[in-house]
C-alpha positions in Angstrom: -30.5 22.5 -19.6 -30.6 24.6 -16.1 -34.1 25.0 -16.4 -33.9 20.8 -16.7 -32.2 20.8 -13.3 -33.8 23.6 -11.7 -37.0 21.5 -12.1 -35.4 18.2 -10.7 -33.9 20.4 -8.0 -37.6 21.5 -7.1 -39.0 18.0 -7.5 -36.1 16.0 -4.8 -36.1 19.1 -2.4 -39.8 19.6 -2.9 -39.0 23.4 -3.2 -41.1 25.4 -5.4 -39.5 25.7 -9.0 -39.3 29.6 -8.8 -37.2 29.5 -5.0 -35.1 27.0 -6.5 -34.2 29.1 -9.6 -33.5 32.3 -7.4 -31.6 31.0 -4.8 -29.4 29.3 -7.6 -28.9 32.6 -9.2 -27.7 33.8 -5.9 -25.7 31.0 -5.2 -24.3 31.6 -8.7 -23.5 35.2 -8.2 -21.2 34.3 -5.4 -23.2 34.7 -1.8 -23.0 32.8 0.7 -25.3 30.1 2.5 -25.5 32.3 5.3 -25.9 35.8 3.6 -28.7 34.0 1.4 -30.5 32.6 4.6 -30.1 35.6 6.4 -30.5 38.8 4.1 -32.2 37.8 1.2 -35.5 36.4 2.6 -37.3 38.4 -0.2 -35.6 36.5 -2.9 -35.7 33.0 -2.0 -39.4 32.9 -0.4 -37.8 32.7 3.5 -35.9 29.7 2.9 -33.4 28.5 5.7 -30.0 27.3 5.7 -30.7 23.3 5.7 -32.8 24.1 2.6 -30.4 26.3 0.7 -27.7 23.7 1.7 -30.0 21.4 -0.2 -30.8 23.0 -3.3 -26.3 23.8 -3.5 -25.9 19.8 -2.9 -28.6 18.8 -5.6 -27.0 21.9 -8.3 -23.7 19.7 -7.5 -25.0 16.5 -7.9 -27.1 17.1 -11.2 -24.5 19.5 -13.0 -21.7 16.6 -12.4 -24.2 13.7 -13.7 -24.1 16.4 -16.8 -20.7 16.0 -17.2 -20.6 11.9 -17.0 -23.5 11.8 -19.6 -21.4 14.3 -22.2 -18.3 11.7 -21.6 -20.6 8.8 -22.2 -22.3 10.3 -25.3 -18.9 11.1 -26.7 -17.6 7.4 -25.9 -20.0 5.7 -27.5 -20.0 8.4 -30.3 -16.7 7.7 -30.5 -17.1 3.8 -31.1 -19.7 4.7 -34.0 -22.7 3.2 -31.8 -24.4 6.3 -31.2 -28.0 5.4 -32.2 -30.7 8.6 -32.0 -32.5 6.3 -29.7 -29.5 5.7 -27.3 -28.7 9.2 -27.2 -32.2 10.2 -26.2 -32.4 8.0 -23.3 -29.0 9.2 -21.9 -29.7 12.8 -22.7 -33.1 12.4 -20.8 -31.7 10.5 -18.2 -30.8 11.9 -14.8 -30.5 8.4 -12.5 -26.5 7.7 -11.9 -27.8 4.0 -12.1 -29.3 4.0 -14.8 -27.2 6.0 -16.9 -24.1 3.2 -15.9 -26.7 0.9 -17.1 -27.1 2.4 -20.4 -23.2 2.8 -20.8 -22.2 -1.0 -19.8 -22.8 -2.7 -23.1 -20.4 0.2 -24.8 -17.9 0.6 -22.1 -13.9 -0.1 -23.0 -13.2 -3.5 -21.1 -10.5 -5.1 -20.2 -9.9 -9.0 -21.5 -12.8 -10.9 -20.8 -13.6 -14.3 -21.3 -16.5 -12.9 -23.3 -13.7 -11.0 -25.4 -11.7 -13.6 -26.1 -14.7 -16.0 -27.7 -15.6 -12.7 -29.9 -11.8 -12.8 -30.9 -11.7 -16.7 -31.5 -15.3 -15.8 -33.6 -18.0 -17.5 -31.7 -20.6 -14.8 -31.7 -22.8 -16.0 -34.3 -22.5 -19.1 -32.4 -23.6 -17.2 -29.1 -26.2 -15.4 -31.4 -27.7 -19.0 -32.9 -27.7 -20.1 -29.2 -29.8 -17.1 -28.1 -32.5 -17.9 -30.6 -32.8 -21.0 -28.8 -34.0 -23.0 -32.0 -31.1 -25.2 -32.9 -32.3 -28.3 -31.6 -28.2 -29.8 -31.9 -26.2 -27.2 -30.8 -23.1 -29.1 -30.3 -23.3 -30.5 -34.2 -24.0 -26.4 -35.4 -20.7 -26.1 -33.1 -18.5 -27.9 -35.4 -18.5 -25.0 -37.6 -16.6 -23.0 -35.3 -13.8 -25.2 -34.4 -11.0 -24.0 -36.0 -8.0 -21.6 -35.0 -7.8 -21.3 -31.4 -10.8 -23.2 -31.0 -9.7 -26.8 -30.4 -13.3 -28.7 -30.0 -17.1 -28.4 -30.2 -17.3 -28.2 -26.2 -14.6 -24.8 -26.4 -16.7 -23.7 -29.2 -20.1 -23.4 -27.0 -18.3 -22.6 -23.5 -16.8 -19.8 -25.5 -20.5 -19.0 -26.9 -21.9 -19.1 -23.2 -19.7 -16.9 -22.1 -20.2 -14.2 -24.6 -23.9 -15.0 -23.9 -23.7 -14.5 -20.0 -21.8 -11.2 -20.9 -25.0 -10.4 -22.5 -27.1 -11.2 -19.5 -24.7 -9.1 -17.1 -25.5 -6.2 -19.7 -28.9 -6.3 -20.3 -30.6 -3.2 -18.2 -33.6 -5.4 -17.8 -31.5 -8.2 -15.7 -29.4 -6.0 -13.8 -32.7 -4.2 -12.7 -34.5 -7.4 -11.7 -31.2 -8.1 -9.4 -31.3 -4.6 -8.2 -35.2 -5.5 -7.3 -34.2 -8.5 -5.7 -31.1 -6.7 -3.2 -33.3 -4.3 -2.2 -36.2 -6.3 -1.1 -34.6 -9.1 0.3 -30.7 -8.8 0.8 -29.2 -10.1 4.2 -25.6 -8.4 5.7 -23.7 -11.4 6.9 -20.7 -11.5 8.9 -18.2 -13.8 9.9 -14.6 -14.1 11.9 -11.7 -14.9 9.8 -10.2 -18.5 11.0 -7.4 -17.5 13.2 -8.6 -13.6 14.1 -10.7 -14.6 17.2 -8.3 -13.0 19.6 -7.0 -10.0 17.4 -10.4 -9.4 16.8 -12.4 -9.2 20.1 -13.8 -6.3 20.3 -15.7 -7.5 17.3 -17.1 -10.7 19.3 -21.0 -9.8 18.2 -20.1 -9.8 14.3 -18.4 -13.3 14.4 -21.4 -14.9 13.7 -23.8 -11.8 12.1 -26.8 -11.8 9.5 -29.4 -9.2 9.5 -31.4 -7.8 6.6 -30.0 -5.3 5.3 -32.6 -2.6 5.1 -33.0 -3.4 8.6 -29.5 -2.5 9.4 -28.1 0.3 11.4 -25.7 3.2 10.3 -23.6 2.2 13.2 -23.9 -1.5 12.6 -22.4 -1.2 9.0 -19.8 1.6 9.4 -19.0 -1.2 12.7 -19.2 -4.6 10.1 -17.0 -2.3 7.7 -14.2 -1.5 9.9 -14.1 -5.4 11.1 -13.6 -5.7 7.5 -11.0 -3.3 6.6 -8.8 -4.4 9.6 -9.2 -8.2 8.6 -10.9 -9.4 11.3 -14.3 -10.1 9.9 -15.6 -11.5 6.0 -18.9 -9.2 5.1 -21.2 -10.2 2.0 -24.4 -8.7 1.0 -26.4 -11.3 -0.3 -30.4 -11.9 -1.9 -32.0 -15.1 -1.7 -30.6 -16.6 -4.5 -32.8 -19.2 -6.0 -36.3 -16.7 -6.6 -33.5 -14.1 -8.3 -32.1 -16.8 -10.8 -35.4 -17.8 -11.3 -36.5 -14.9 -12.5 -33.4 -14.0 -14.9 -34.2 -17.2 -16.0 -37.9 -16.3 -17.1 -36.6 -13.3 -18.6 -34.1 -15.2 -21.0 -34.6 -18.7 -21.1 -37.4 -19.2 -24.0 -37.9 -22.6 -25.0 -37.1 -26.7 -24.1 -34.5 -27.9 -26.2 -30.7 -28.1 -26.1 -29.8 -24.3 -27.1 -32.1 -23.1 -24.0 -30.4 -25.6 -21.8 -27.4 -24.0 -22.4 -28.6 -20.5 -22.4 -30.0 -21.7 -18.5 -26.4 -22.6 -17.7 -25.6 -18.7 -18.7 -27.6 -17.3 -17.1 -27.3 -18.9 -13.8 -23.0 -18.1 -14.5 -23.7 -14.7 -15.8 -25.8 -13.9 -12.1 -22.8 -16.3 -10.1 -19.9 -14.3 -11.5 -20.9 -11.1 -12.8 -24.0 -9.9 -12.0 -24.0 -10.5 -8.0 -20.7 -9.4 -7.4 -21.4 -6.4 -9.5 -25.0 -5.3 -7.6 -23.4 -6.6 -4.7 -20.4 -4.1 -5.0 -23.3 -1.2 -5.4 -25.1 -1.9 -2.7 -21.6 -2.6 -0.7 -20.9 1.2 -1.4 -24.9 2.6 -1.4 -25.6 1.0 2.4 -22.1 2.3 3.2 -22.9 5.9 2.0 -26.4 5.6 3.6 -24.0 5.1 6.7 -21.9 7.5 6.1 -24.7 9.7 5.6 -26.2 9.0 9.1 -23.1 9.4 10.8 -22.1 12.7 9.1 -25.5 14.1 10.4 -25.2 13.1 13.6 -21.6 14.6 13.9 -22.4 17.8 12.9 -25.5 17.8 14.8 -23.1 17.7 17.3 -20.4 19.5 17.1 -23.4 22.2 16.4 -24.5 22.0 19.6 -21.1 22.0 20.6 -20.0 25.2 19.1 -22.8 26.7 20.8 -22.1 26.2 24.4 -22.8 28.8 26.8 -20.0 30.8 27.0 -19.0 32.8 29.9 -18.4 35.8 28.2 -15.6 38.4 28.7 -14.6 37.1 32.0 -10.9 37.0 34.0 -10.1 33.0 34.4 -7.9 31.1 35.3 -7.6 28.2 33.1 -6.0 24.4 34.6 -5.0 21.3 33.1 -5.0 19.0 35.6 -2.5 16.4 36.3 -0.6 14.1 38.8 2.4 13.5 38.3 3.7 16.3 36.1 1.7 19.0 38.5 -1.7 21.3 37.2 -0.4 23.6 34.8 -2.5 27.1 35.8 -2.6 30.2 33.5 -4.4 33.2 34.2 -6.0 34.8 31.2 -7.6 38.6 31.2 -11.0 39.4 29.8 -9.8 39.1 26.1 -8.5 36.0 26.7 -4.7 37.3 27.0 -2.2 35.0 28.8 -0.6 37.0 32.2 0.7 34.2 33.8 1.4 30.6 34.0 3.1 28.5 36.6 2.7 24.7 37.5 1.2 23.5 41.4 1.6 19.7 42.8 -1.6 19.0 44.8 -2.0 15.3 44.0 0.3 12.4 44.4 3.3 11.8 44.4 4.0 15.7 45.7 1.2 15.8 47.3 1.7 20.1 48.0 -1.4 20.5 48.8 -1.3 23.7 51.3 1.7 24.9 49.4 -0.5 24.8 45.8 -3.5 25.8 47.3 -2.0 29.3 48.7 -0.8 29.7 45.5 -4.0 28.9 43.6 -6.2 31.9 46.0 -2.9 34.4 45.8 -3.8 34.0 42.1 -7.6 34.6 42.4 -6.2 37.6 44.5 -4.0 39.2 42.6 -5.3 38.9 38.9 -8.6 39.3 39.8 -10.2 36.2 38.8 -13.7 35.4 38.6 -14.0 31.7 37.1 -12.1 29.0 37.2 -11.8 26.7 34.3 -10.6 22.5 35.3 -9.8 20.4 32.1 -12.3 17.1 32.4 -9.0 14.7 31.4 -6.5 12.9 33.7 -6.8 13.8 37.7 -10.2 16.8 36.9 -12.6 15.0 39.8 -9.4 15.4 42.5 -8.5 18.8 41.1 -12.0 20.1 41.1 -12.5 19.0 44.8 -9.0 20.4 46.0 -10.1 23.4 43.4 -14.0 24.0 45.6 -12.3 23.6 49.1 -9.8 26.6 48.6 -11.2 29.8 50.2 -11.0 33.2 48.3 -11.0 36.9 48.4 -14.1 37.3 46.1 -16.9 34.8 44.7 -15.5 32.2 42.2 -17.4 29.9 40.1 -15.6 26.9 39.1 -16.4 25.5 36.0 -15.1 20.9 34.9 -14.5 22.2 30.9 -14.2 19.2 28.4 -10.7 19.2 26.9 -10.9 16.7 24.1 -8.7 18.4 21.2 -7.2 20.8 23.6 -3.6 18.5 23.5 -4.4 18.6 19.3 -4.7 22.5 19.6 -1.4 22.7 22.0 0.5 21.3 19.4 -0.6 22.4 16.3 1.2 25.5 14.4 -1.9 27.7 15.1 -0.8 27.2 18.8 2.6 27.8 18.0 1.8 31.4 15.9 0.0 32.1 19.3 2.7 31.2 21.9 5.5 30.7 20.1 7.4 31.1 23.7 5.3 28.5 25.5 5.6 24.6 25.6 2.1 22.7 24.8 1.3 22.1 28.2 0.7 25.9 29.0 -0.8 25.9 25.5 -3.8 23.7 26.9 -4.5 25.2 29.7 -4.9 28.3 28.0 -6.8 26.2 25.5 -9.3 25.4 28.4 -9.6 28.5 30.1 -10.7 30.0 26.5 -13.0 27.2 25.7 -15.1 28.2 29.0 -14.7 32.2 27.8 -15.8 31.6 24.1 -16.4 27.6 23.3 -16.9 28.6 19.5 -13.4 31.3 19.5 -11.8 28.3 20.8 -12.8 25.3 19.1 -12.6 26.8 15.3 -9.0 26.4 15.6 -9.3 22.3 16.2 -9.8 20.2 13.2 -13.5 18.9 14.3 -13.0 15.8 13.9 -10.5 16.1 17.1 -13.1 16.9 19.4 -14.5 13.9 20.0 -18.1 14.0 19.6 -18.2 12.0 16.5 -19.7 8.7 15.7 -17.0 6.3 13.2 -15.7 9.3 12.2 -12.6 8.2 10.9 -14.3 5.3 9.0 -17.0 7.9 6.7 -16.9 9.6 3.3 -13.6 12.2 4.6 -14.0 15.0 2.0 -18.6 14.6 2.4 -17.5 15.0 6.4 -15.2 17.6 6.2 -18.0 19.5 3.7 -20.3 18.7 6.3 -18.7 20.1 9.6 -17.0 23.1 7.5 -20.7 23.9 6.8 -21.1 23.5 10.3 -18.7 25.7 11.7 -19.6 28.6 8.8 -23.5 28.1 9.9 -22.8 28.9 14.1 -20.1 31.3 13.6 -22.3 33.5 11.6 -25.2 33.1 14.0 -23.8 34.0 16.3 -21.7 37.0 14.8 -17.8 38.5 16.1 -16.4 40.9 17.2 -14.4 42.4 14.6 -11.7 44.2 16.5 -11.0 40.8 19.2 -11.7 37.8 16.9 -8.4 36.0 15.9 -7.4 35.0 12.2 -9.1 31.7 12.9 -12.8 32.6 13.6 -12.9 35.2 11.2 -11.9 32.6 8.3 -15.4 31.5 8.5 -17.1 35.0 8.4 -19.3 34.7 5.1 -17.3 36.3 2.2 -14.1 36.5 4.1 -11.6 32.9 3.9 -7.9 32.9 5.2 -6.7 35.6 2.7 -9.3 38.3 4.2 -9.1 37.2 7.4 -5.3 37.7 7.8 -5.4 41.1 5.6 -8.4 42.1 9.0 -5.9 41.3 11.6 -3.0 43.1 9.9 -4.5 46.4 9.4 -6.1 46.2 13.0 -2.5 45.1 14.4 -1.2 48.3 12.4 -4.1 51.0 12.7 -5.9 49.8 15.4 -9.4 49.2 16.4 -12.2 49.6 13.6 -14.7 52.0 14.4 -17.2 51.7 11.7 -18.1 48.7 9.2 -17.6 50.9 6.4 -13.7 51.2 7.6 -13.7 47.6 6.5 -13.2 48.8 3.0 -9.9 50.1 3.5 -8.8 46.2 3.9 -7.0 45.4 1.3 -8.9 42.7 -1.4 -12.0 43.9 0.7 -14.2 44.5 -2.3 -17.8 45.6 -2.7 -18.9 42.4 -2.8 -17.2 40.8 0.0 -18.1 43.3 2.3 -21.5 42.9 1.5 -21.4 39.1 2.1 -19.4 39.8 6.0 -20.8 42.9 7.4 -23.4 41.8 8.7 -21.5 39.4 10.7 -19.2 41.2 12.0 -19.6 43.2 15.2 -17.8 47.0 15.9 -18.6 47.3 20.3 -18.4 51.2 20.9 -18.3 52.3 17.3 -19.7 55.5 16.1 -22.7 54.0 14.7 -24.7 51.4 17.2 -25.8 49.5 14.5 -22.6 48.1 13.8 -22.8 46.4 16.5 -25.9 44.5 15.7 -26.8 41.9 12.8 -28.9 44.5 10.8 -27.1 44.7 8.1 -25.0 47.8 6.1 -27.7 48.0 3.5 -30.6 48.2 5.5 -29.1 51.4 7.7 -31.1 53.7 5.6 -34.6 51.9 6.7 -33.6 52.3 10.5 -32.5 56.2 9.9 -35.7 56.7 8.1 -37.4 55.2 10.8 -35.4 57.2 13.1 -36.3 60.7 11.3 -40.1 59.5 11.4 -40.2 59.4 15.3 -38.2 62.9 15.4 -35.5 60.4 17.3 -31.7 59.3 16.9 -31.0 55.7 16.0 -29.8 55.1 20.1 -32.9 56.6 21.1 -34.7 54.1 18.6 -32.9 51.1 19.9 -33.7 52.1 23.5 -37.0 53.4 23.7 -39.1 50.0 23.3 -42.5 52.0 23.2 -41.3 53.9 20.7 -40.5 51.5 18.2 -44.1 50.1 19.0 -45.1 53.2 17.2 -43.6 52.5 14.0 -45.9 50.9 11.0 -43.8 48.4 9.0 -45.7 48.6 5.7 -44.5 52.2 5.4 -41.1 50.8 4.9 -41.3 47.8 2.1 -40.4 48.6 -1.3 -38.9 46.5 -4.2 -36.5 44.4 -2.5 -37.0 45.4 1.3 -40.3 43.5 2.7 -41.3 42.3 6.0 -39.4 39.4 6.6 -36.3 41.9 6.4 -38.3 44.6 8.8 -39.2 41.8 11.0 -35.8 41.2 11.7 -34.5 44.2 11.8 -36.6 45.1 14.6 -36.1 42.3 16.3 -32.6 43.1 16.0 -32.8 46.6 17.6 -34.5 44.8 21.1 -31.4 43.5 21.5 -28.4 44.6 19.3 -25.4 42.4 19.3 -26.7 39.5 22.0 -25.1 36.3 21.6 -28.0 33.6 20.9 -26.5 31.1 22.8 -27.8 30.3 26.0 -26.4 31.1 29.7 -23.8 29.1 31.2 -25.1 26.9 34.2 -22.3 25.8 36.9 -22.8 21.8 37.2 -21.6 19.1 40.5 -21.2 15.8 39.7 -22.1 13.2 42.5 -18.9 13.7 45.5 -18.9 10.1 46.7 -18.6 8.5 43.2 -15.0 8.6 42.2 -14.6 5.6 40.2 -16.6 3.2 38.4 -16.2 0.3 41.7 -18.3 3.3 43.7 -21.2 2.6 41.1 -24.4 0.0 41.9 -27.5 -0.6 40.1 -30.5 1.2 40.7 -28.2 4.6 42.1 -29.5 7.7 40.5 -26.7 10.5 39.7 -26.1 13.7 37.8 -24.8 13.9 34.4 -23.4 15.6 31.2 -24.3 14.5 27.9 -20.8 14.2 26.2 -21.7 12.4 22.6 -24.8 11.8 20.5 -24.9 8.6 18.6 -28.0 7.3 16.4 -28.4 4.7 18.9 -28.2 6.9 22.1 -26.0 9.1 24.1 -22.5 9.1 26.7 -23.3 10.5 29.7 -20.0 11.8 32.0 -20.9 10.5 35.3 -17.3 11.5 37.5 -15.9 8.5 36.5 -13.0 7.6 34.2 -15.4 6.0 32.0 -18.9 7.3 30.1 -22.2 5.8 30.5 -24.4 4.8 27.7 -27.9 6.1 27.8 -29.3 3.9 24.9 -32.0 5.4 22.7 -34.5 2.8 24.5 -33.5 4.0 27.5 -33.6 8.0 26.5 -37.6 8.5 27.4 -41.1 6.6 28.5 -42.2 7.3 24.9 -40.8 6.1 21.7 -37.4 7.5 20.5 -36.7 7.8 17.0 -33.4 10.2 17.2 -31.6 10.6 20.4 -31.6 14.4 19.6 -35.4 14.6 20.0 -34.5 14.5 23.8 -30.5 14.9 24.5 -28.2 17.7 23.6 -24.0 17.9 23.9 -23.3 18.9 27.1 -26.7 18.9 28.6 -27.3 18.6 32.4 -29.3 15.2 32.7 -30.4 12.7 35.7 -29.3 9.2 34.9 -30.4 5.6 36.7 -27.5 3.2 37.2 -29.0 -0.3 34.8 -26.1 -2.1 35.2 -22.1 -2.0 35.9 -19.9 -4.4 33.8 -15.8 -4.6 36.1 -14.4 -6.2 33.4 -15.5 -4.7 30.7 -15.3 -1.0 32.2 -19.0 -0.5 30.5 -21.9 1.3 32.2 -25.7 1.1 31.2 -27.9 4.1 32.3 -31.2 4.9 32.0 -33.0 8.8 31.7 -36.9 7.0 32.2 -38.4 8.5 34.6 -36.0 11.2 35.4 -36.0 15.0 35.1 -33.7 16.7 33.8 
């Protein structure tokens, strides 16, 4: 059977059959997506994270379709139905459809009306009708009355419905139906009598109909939620007349009385079982589609998210900004260590502005800070303009840092195991100071979905998004590797190999014995087995250890390789790492042997250019527009600067200054044609955007990137 599903693995990830199998083996033995991707090139033919991801999601898929067939197979073995025929066709079949299909006729139903005729004994009737060569049926009827049966006319509505039961079972029918939602269904919406004003924000669906293969992601995950919260009626519907048509060509074989009858059963079987029915699949097949979409698109970005520029080790002083309850300041140390907090009233009502800006540089002064870090939420354009106009001691950059989540962090027990002392308005400001420091440290402690860069998040598939964004959060924290001896609990959790267990066993012995100074110290973790370590050293980072290459991504297994190489050039491994020309000397192919090749080498020396740099980019100090303050300040045609602050599948939110984002939509995104917003926007980019249009009173603005550099 695995070789089965390796092969249908290879076949829907069009990944040759011999990658698939070895990547499942390693998969099997316990590594990791990010391990595999990373360090075992060699085995799986170079394949990357999306596609490893793929072949995992595909081994679930298929090896769970396994179970349903062995719980089918035993139900109908059960029920003495089992036929060698019937089991061939479900042991050889690997469509979820199709299998369902196969499993209808034998499936345990509740009561019927097609049960109750087969208990009142009017199959053979149904079976006689079926032949459609009784040229009387309603005289061959008066057999049947008898019992429960009181006349000729119960007698054949009792057949009919046993025969539309049939029809609704028949693989054939249900296919043909299938055939007939997918080529020609329309989504159709309307506003429940009454909802109008409860409903308003749904205004555009009150009167909807689209085809439905034309329909968006966002436009059914939209329709659904009108749904859900009574506001809107949604049907999925084919054209009706053609489909019957052809059920009836498929069923109705002759002229007589009998096949006028069996007409009438078909055209109730497709009325009340077999549209609702295919109607129901493709209810929850265009919403998973949606979900689908969606899900992408919010992991795309929070991706892109997670790997923000960071600052880097910096001293900052972190505010969350407010009027009347004051800008909460906290100044943190290079690590990120709270050493003070106090509250300033610059804005109204107080309106301290001398008073809080001598505090604010005294600050600067005496902690020695070199960024400043403004929450983007409630009073951040005011704050950052009092902020700019303060002179200090030293060179400060000033950073607007987006805060959604932060007041979810502030209050969440991780916040409270970190500053168990401190209310949760000190806890997000120190939330924002560390997001500009290390955005990924920071935001792995937020349940993603809380950081506001989704797309209907609340309305997908909860456990496919929360596999999704986990994945996520695994995939750029490994990238981008941490520092063993400063990363908290949190961000070690997703270290490949570690999880909570591992990561809290890390920061107790550090808290106890202090710093590591060698990854092979790691072992003395307790539950830090062979295997684990092997799946997390790579990704963790030793600064100033006794070896330099535990403070780079090669790995512990490959350290031989580079002392080799260091003993070939009469060097030490520093003088390796430093001496550029002298790796240049080096001849790769001397180095492969069973399981080391050159994809490994490859990286390894590109490793030792530049052990232990973060891969993310430089942080880039962005000014919005000073004279527009609010949305009234806007006008059409008015060209501004911008940060992209959410990626939809129909275009992006730009942060303009004001209270409100602008919508960039995907039409509007580039002079060419724009299939994924993506292809030219990414979180937090710094973008030009035209002024389209300004709508008062519905607080929406439309902006355009066409003809704009970035």
């Amino acid at each position: 059977m695995n070789s089965i599903i390796n092969t249908l693995i290879s076949q829907a990830s069009q990944i040759p059959a011999g990658q698939v199998e070895k990547t499942i083996a390693l998969l099997t033995e316990g590594a990791t997506i990010p391990f595999i991707s990373r360090y075992r090139k060699e085995v799986t033919g170079g394949l990357d994270e999306v596609q490893i991801s793929q072949i995992k999601d595909l081994l679930d898929k298929f090896t769970e379709l396994e179970k349903r067939k062995e719980t089918i197979l035993h139900s109908i073995e059960e029920q003495g139905k089992l036929t060698p025929e019937l089991k061939k066709r479900i042991e050889e079949s690997w469509d979820s459809t199709e299998l369902e299909d196969l499993y209808l006729p034998y499936k345990p139903k509740r009561v019927t009306r097609a049960e109750i005729a087969r208990k009142k004994g009017l199959e053979p009737l149904a079976k006689i009708l079926m032949m459609q060569n009784e040229a009387d049926p309603k005289n061959r009827a008066y057999a049947f009355v008898q019992g429960e049966v009181k006349n000729t006319g119960d007698a054949l509505q009792g057949a009919c419905d046993i025969i539309a039961e049939w029809v609704n079972e028949n693989e054939g029918a249900r296919h043909s139906v299938r055939n007939s939602f997918t080529h020609t269904a329309t989504i159709t919406a309307k506003v429940i009598k009454g909802k109008e004003e409860e409903g308003a924000k749904y205004k555009d669906y009150f009167a909807f109909s689209e085809p439905l293969k034309r329909a968006s992601s966002h436009r059914i995950l939209a329709l659904r939620r009108g749904e859900a919260e009574g506001i809107l009626r949604v049907t999925i519907s084919p054209e009706t007349e053609p489909t019957v048509e052809r059920l009836k060509n498929r069923f109705v074989k002759g002229q007589n009385a009998s096949s006028l009858l069996v007409e009438e059963a078909v055209e109730d079987a497709y009325k009340r079982l077999l549209k609702p029915s295919i109607e129901t699949e493709f209810t929850h097949l265009s919403k998973a589609k949606a979900d689908e979409e969606a899900i992408r698109v919010f992991a795309e970005n929070l991706r892109q998210l997670l790997l923000a520029a960071p600052l880097g080790q910096k001293r900052v002083l972190g505010i969350d900004p407010g009027y009347r309850t004051g800008c909460k300041l906290v100044c943190l140390d290079s690590q990120g260590n709270l050493l003070h907090n106090e509250t300033i009233y610059p804005h109204p009502p107080q309106q301290e502005k001398t008073k809080a800006a001598a505090k604010v540089a005294h600050l600067v002064e005496t902690y020695a800070i070199e960024a400043i870090a403004i929450g983007n939420g409630t009073a951040s354009r005011e704050t950052e303009q009092f902020i700019t106009q303060i002179r200090y001691d030293r060179k400060v950059q000033v950073f607007v840092v987006s805060e959604n989540g932060a007041s979810i962090y502030s209050a969440s027990k991780i916040a409270r195991e970190e500053f168990p002392t401190y209310d949760v308005t000190v806890r997000g400001a120190i939330s924002i100071g560390r997001r500009l420091m290390d955005p990924l440290a920071e935001l792995v402690k937020i349940d993603p979905k809380s950081i506001g860069v989704g797309q209907y998040q609340h309305d997908v598939d909860q456990p496919a998004l929360k596999k999704s964004l986990d994945q996520t959060v695994e995939s750029c924290v490994n990238l981008v590797g941490v520092n063993v001896n400063t990363a908290s609990k949190h961000l070690l959790t997703y270290i490949s190999g570690l999880g909570p267990a591992l990561a809290q066993n890390i920061v107790t012995y550090r808290s106890e014995n202090g710093p590591f100074h060698s990854r092979r110290e790691l072992l003395k973790v307790p539950r830090m087995g062979e295997k684990a370590f092997e799946q997390s050293a790579g990704f963790l980072r030793i600064q100033g250890g006794k070896n330099p290459l535990d403070n780079s991504a090669v790995h512990p297994e490959s350290y031989v390789i580079v002392e080799q190489m260091a003993k070939d050039l009469q060097c030490s491994v520093t003088d390796l790492i430093n001496d550029k020309e002298r790796k240049k000397k080096l001849k790769l192919e001397n180095y492969t042997n069973a399981k080391v090749g050159m994809p490994t080498l490859l990286d390894i020396m590109e490793e030792l250019d530049k052990p232990g740099r973060d891969p993310r980019q430089a942080i880039q100090v962005f000014a919005f527009d000073p004279t527009i303050k609010t949305i009234e300040n806007l006008h059409e045609g008015i060209v501004l600067p911008g940060i992209v602050t959410n990626i939809t599948n129909f275009g992006c939110f730009v942060d303009i200054g004001i209270k409100e984002n602008g919508l960039v939509h995907i039409s509007e995104l580039a002079d060419r044609f724009i299939s994924d917003p993506t292809q030219v926007v990414s979180i937090h980019q710094h973008v030009k955007v035209k002024v389209l249009s300004v709508d008062l009173v519905r607080k929406r603005v439309q902006l355009s990137m066409k003809g704009l550099s970035s």
